[in-house]
Structures are given as structure tokens and as C-alpha cells.
C-alpha positions in Angstrom: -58.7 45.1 68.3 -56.1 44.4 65.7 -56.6 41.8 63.0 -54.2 40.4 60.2 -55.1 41.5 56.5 -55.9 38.6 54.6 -53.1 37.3 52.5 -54.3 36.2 48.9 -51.8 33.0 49.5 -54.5 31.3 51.1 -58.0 31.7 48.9 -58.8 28.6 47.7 -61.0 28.6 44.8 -64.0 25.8 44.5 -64.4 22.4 43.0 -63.6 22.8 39.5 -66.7 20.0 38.9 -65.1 18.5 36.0 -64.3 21.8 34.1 -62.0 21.5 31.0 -59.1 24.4 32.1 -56.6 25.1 29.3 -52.7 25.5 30.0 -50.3 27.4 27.9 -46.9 25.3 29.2 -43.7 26.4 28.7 -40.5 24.9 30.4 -40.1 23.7 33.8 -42.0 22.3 36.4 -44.6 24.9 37.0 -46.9 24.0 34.6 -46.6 20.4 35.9 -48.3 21.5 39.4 -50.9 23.4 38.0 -52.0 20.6 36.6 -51.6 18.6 39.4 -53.8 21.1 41.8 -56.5 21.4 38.7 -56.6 18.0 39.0 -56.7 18.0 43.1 -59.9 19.9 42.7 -62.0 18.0 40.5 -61.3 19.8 37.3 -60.0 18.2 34.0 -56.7 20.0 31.9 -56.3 20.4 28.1 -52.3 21.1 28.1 -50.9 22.6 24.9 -47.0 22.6 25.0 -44.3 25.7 23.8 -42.6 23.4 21.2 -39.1 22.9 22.4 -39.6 24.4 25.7 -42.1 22.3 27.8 -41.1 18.6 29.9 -42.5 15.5 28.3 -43.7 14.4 32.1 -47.0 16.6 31.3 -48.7 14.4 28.6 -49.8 11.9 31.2 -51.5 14.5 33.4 -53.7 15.9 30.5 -57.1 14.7 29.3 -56.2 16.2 26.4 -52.7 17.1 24.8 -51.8 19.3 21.7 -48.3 21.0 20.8 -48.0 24.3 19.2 -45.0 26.8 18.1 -44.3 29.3 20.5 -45.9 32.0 17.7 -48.5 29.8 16.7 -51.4 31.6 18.2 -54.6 31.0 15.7 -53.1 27.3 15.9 -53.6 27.5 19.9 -56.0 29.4 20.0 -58.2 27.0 17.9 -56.9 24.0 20.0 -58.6 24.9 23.1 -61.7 26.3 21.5 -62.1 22.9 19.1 -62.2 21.1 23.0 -64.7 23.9 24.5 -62.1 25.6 27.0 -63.5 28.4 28.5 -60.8 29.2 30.8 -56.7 29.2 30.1 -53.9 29.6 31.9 -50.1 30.4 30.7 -47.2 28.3 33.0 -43.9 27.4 32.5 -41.0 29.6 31.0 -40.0 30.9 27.1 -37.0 30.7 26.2 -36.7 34.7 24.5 -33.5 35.1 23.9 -33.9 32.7 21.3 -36.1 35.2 19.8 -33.2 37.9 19.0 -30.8 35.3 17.9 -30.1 36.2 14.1 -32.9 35.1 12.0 -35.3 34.1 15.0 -38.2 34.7 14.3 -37.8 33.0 10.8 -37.0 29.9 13.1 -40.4 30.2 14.9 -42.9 31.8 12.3 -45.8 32.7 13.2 -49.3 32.1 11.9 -51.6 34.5 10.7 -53.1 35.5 14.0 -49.6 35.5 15.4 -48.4 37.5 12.8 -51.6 40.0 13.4 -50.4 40.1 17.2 -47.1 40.1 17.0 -46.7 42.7 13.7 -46.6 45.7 16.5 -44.4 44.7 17.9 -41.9 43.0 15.7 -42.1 44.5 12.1 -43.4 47.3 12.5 -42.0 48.5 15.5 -45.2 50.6 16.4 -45.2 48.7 19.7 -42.2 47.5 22.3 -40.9 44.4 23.2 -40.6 44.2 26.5 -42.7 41.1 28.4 -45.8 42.9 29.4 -46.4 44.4 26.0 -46.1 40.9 24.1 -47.4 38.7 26.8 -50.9 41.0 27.0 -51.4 41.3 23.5 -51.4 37.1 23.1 -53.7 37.2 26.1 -55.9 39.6 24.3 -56.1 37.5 21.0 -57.1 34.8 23.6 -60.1 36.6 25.1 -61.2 37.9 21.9 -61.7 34.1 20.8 -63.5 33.3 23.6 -60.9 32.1 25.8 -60.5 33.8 29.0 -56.8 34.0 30.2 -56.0 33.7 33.8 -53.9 33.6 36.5 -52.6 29.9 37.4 -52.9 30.7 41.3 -56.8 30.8 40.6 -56.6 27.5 40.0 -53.3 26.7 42.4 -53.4 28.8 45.2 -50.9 26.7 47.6 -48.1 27.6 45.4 -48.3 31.0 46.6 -45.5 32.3 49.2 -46.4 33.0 52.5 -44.5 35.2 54.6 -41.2 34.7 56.8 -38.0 32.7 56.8 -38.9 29.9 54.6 -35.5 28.0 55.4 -32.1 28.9 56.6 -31.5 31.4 59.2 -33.0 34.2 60.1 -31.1 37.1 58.6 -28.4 39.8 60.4 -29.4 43.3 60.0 -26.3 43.4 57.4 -28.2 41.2 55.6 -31.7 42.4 55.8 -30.2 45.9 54.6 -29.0 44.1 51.4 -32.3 42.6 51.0 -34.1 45.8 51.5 -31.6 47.7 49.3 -32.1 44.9 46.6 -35.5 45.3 46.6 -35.6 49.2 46.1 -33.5 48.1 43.3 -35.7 45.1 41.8 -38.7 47.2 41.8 -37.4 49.3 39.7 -36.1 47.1 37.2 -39.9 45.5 37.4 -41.7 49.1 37.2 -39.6 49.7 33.8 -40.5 45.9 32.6 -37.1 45.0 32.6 -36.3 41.6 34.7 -37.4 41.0 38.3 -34.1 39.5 39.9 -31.3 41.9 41.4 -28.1 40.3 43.4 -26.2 43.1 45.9 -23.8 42.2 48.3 -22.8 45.1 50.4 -25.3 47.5 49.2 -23.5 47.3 45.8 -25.9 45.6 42.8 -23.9 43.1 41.2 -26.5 41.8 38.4 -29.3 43.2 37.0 -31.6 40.5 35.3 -32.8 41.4 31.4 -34.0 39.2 28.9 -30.9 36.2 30.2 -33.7 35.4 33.0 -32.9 34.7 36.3 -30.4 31.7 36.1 -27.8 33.6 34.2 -28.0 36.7 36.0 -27.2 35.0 38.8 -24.5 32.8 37.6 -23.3 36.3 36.0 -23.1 38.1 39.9 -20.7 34.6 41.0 -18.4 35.1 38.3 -18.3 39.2 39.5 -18.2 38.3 43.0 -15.6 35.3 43.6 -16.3 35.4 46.7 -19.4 35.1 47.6 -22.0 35.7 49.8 -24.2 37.6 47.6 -28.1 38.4 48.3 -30.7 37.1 45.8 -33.8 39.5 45.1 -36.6 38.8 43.2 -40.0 40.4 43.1 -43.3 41.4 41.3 -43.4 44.4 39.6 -45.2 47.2 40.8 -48.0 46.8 37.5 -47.5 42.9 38.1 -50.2 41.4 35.5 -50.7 38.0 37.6 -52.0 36.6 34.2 -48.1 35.7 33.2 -44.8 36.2 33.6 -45.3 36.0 37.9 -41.9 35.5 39.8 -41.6 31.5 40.0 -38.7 29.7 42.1 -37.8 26.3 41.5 -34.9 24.0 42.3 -33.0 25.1 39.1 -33.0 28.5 41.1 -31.3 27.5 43.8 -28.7 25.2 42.2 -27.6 28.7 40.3 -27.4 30.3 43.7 -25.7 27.4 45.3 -22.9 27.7 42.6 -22.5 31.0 42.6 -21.9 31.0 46.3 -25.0 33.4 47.5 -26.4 32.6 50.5 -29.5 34.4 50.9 -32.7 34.7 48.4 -35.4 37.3 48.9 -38.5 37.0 47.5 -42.2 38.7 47.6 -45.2 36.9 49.8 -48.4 36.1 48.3 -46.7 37.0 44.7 -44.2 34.5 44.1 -44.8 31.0 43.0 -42.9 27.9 44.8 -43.1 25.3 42.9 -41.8 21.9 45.0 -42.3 23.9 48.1 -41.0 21.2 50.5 -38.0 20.0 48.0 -37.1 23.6 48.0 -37.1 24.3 52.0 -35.0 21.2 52.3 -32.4 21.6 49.4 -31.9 25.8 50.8 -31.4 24.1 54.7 -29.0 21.7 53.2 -26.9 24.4 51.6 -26.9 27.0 53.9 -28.9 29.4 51.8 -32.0 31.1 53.7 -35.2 32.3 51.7 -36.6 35.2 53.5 -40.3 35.8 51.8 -41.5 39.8 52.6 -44.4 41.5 52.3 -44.1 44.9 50.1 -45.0 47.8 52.3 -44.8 51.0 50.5 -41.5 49.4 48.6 -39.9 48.4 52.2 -39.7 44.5 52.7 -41.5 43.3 55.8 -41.0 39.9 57.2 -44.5 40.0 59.2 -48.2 41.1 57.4 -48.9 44.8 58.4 -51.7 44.5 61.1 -54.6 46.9 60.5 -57.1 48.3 63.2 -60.4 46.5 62.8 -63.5 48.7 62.3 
């Protein structure tokens, strides 16, 4: 008898029975529908904003609502244990290239636990930079306060990608080889901690993402590739920490593939977010772009769940 493997898109966790959950918000609309499905399920949300980074559309979905400096981590830190959070989550994006401007981190000083955390890393260069190394060490002065960091698809599992074509067509076998040879290529960038977004068209990578993020990489392949067509990959990394930094589509993402005239996005079932889910299936079908979501099998993309022989 053959059975399909559970995909994690689809456990739900239980009333949150009124619990105070925390949320780190940066920019966009992520953060927005986590609070939304905390609510959906009974719990209550203490949202602290990135200063400068998060939409003002949040205050009037939080019980309670604080702002902080995006190295302001004692300051945060004591925000959410002053209300008795337990449990936090980080959602919404941070702006870092702001943070190797000239003189950037003298434009967002830190406090003293932020400068404990972030010394490594910054002054004394004992430490890297790169997203998992920073990101990790704010969740660990977190936990060591007494506030658990966690991943936002424990509390909003339904933004999760399932598997299959999402919208559009399904794809030639031209265009699944791009997408496969995309994804060889965007695991790699993730395994080093580099980006998670890779356009090809042809076999040929056009744009590697860095620290630009997504939106820029992208808009960098359309000005490469005048004439279109390009394939859009973007994946987990192989050591994905679903704590932070988990690959998250929105609209903005496909208005930068729209103008720079790809027409297909890839991404990675049961670790991607969709945020908008049915905003973003019509806006893709309206513009010709597909989104093919694929299961990772031993770094080949898979359209369909591996089935597994029951016992």
C-alpha cells in the first residue's frame, strides 16, 4: 500500500487560549498575517516594530504595541518580558544593506545587550556576518531572557506552500530544466548563507541574490536579459533555521518579476511562505507568470510528494 508523507504545510497547531505571542516585525506584509492567524486561533499578539522598516497597518491588530531600533535588543528584549511573553516570533524583512552604508551602524546603535550580541560580529570581527550567524545570536539573547524564539508557521501554518502549479501553466520540459538547474544553483548559494534567489534562462544564471534581497536581484537579471523570459528560483537552504529568515513571496515579488519580463517563479513546498495566497494566484494568472512549488528530493525539484511504502 503506498501512502503520501505528510507535508508539514498542513499541521495546525491548537487554540492559542488567549496566549500573549510576541512578534519581531520587520517590513511588509508577513508580519501582518501572522498576526491575523494568531488571532484566528484564539491567541492575543504583543507586536514590537523594526523602526523604519515595519507598515503602520499593524498597530490595530496588536493588544499591545511597542517600537524598537533594529539593534536595540535589551530594549526588546525587555518589552516582551515587561508584558509576560513567553513565546516570540521574528516576521517581516530588514533592510541590511542599510547596515554597510558608510557610518551605519552609528545610524542604528545598539544598546548594551546589542552591543554584547552584535560585538562578534561587527567590531571585533571574531564572528561573520552573514544572516544565520547574526540572526541566531539575537535569537539566542532572546531565549537566554526567557523568551523563546520561534518559527511564525507554528503559529500560521496555512501560509505554507503546498506542492504543484500554484498559477499559470504547467511548465515545458525547457522550462522545468531551468527550474531544476536553478535550483542546483540556489541551494548552493543557501548552503554558503549567501541569498536564496537565483534567475537562469537557458541554463545560464543571470543573478545571484546577496545582501540586495530578492527584488533587486531580480530587477538586476531584466536589465541583463532584455529579453525576457527568465526563471525565478527561490529556496530554503539546505541548514534552513525556520526560526527567521524563511523564503517569503509576496506581491512586491511578483511586480519585480512582471517588470523584468520573467515568466516563471520556482519556489520550495512546505518551506516557503505566501503571504496573500489568493491575491498572488490571481495577480501571476493575470500576467502570465506560472509559480511551480517543488518538493526537494535529494536537491532535484519534484512537482508531486515522494510516495513512501507503508509498513
Amino acid at each position: 500500500m503506498n501512502a503520501v508523507a505528510p507535508s508539514p504545510a498542513f499541521v495546525a497547531e491548537p487554540s492559542l487560549d488567549g496566549e500573549l505571542i510576541g512578534i519581531l516585525a520587520g517590513w511588509g506584509r508577513f508580519p501582518i498575517a501572522t498576526a491575523e492567524a494568531i488571532r484566528r486561533r484564539g491567541g492575543r499578539v504583543a507586536i514590537l516594530t523594526i523602526r523604519h522598516h515595519a507598515e503602520e497597518s499593524l498597530e490595530p491588530l496588536a493588544d499591545v504595541y511597542g517600537e524598537v531600533g533594529v539593534a536595540e535588543i535589551g530594549k526588546a528584549i525587555d518589552f516582551f518580558r515587561q508584558h509576560g511573553v513567553l513565546r516570540a516570533t521574528m516576521a517581516g524583512k530588514i533592510h541590511k544593506k542599510k547596515l554597510f552604508r558608510r557610518f551605519g551602524w552609528l545610524r542604528h546603535l545598539p544598546d548594551w545587550r546589542g552591543l554584547k550580541t552584535f560585538w562578534p560580529h561587527v567590531v571585533s570581527r571574531r564572528k561573520d556576518n552573514r544572516d544565520d550567524s547574526l540572526l541566531g545570536a539575537i535569537a539566542s539573547a532572546f531565549e537566554r531572557a526567557g523568551v523563546r524564539i520561534c518559527p511564525a508557521t507554528d503559529f500560521a501554518p496555512e501560509l505554507l506552500a503546498t506542492g504543484g502549479v500554484l498559477a499559470g501553466r504547467p511548465l515545458s520540459k525547457q522550462r522545468m530544466a531551468d527550474v531544476a538547474f536553478g535550483w542546483k544553483l540556489a541551494k548552493e548559494l543557501g548552503r554558503l548563507d549567501i541569498g536564496q534567489t537565483v534567475v537562469v534562462k537557458n541554463r545560464a544564471p543571470l543573478a545571484l541574490e546577496a545582501i540586495e534581497g530578492t527584488d533587486a536581484c531580480i530587477k538586476r537579471a531584466g536589465q541583463l536579459c532584455r529579453s525576457g523570459g527568465m526563471t525565478v528560483v527561490k529556496v530554503a537552504k539546505p541548514q534552513q533555521d525556520e526560526r527567521f529568515d524563511m523564503p517569503t513571496i509576496g506581491i512586491g515579488t511578483l511586480q519585480s518579476i512582471r517588470a523584468a519580463g520573467a515568466r516563471v517563479l520556482a519556489i520550495e513546498a512546505g518551506k516557503t511562505i505566501l503571504v496573500d495566497r489568493e491575491q498572488l494566484a490571481g495577480y501571476a494568472s493575470r500576467c502570465g507568470i506560472t509559480i511551480v512549488s517543488c518538493f526537494d528530493v535529494a536537491g532535484v525539484p519534484l512537482l508531486e510528494q515522494p510516495r513512501y511504502d507503508a509498513a
